[in-house]
Residue, then its C-alpha position, 0 to 999 in steps of 0.5 A: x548479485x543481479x536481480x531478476x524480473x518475470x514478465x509479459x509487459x513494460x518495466x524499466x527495472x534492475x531486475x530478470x525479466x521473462x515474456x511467457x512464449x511455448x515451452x517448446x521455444x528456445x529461451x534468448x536472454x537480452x543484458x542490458x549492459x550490451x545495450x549501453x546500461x551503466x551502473x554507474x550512477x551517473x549514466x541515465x539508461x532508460x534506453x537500454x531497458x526500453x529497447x530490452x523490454x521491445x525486443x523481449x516483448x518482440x521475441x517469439x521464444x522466452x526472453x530473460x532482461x538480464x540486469x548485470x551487477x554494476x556499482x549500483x548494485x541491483x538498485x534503480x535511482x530515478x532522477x536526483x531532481x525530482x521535477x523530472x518524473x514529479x508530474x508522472x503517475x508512476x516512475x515505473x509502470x506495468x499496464x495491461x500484462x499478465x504472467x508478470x514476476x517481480x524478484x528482487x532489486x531495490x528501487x530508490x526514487x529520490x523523494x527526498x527533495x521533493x518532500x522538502x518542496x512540499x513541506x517549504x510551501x512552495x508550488x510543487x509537482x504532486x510527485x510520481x508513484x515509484x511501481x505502478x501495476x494498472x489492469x493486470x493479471x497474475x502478478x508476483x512482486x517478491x523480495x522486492x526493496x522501495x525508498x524514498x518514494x516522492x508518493x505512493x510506493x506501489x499502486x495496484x489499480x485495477x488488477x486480478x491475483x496479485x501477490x506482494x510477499x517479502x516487499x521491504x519500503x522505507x520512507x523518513x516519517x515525516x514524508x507526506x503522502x508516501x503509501x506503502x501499499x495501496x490497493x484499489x479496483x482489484x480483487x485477489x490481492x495477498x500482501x505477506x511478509x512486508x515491512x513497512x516504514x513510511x510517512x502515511x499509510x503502511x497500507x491503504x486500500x481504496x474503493x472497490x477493493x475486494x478478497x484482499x488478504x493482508x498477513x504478517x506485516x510490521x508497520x512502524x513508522x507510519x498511519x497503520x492499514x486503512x481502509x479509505x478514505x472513502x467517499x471522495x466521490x458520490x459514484x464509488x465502489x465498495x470495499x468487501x471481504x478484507x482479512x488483516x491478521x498477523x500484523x505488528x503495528x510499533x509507534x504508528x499513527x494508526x493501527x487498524x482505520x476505516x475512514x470516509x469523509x462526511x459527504x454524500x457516496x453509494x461506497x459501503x464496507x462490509x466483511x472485513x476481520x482484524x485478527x492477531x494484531x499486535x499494537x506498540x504505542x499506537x495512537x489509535x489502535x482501532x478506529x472507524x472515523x466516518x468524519x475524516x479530515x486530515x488537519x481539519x482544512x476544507x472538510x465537507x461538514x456533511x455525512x458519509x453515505x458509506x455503509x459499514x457492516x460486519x467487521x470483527x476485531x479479533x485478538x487484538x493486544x498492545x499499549x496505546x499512545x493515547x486515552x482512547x484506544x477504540x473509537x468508532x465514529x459512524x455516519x448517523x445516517x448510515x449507522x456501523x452494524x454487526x460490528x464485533x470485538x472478541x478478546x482484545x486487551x490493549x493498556x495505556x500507561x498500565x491501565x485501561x484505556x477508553x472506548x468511544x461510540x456513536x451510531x455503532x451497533x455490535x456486540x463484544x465476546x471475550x476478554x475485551x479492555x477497553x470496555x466495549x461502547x457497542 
């Protein structure tokens, strides 16, 4: 089956795409196979789609980009060698549009050689994010199937009223740097229905992120949903008004994690809700880490500005990988408050696990194992 797009701007993906004009205008429809599109994996026919999406965006009437089965199947391959896209923000990428629907089609950015670069020691690209959405408005990313990303899966940077339902990633566990999700600057993002396997974060979420509604996700492998890291910078936005319910963590890393480096920032978080959330031999179940350093290397050994401020953790259940299943580690300058934990039960090797604190003031209701340190 052919996959569709629906939009108003730039996209070089196996998918229907339909610029939004007058309902009164005739609808035209651009295949790009009749433009010189081969699905036959070998064919490079990033021309094809650049001259569709010119003449649709050109169109006065609705225009449909018409992706055709071929051998490929609805699949997008990017360069088999990675240093072609590997120093590109993204592999794919909308900016500035409005009215976009992403339907379907799988997307396979060929990381894997990339990763292995990394991994060696060598001096390699950074590597491209395989979709990204920059500055955009009223977009739907539906049924939609990424692999094997060189970085992040798929960026929202800047946008209003996104919504994610039924996205698919997948990445080895050993892939470094490869988001899932990650959100920054927007506001009125819902992500629903998604799974998630992948080398890092499931989903990550960034400075100025805002109403942001996470629901019914399966993470595993991978580092959870997380919000940060945060103070990267002095100058930085901050994260409110955060709901992730409904969500099944198995064998990650991570469930659920806010964290900020120790240095100076003006960031802050507040009004966030981790509800209905199950863990699977999870690592760290719950976690606010204001001391994050990945690996222990360059950390800035100061103490995080971020403020964080009422967040719930609410009916919170599963084993954990580890003794500790709640840690919150807080800035002794900028000390967590209002943080509550009701009815949640987590085990480790069927027993009761340990929770840690320092500077965290809350309060716990409920049925609540680990004992609360609040």
């Amino acid at each position: 089956m052919a996959q569709y797009v629906n939009s108003s701007s730039l996209l070089l993906a196996a998918l229907l795409l339909l610029v939004q004009q007058p309902y009164w205008a005739t609808a035209v429809t651009y295949n790009v196979g009749n433009l010189g599109a081969k699905g036959d994996g070998r064919t490079d026919s990033t021309k094809a789609f650049v001259d569709a999406w010119a003449a649709a965006c050109g169109s006065a009437s609705p225009a449909t980009i018409y992706v055709p089965p071929g051998r490929i199947d609805a699949t997008l391959v990017a360069p088999s060698d990675y240093r072609v896209i590997g120093n590109a923000a993204n592999w794919l990428a909308f900016q500035d549009v409005t009215g976009v629907s992403i339907i379907g089609g799988i997307l396979d950015c060929q990381g894997t050689g990339l990763w292995a670069c990394k991994r060696s020691g060598k001096n390699c690209p950074s590597g491209a994010s395989t979709l990204g959405l920059t500055k955009s408005n009223n977009i739907l990313v539906r049924g939609l199937t990424s692999l094997n990303s060189q970085m992040f899966h798929i960026v929202i940077n800047g946008c209003d009223n996104v919504k994610l339902q039924g996205v698919r990633v997948s990445a080895s566990r050993q892939s470094p740097n490869t988001d899932g999700i990650h959100v920054q600057l927007s506001s009125g993002v819902t992500i629903m229905d998604t799974q998630i396997k992948t080398g890092d974060d499931c989903v990550s979420v960034g400075p100025g992120a805002s109403n942001l509604w996470i629901e019914n996700v399966a993470c595993g492998p991978g580092h959870g949903i997380s919000i940060g890291s945060l103070a990267k910078d002095l100058e930085e936005k901050g994260v409110q008004n955060v709901t992730v319910k409904t969500v099944t963590f198995i064998g990650t890393q991570n469930g659920v994690r806010i964290k900020s480096w120790a240095r100076p920032s003006n960031g802050f978080v507040k009004n966030v809700v981790f509800q209905h959330i199950s863990m699977v031999n999870v690592q760290n179940p719950i976690a606010i880490d204001q001391n994050y350093c990945p690996r222990n290397e360059n950390c800035p050994g100061q103490i995080s500005g971020v403020k964080v401020s009422d967040v719930r953790y609410e009916d919170i259940h599963g084993t954990s990988a580890s003794e500790v299943a709640v840690k919150f580690d807080c800035s002794s300058t900028n000390p967590c408050s209002g943080i509550k934990m009701q009815d949640v039960k987590l085990s480790y090797r069927n027993k009761a696990p340990q929770s840690l604190c320092a500077n965290a003031d809350g309060m716990a209701s409920g049925f609540v194992i680990p004992a609360s340190c609040l």
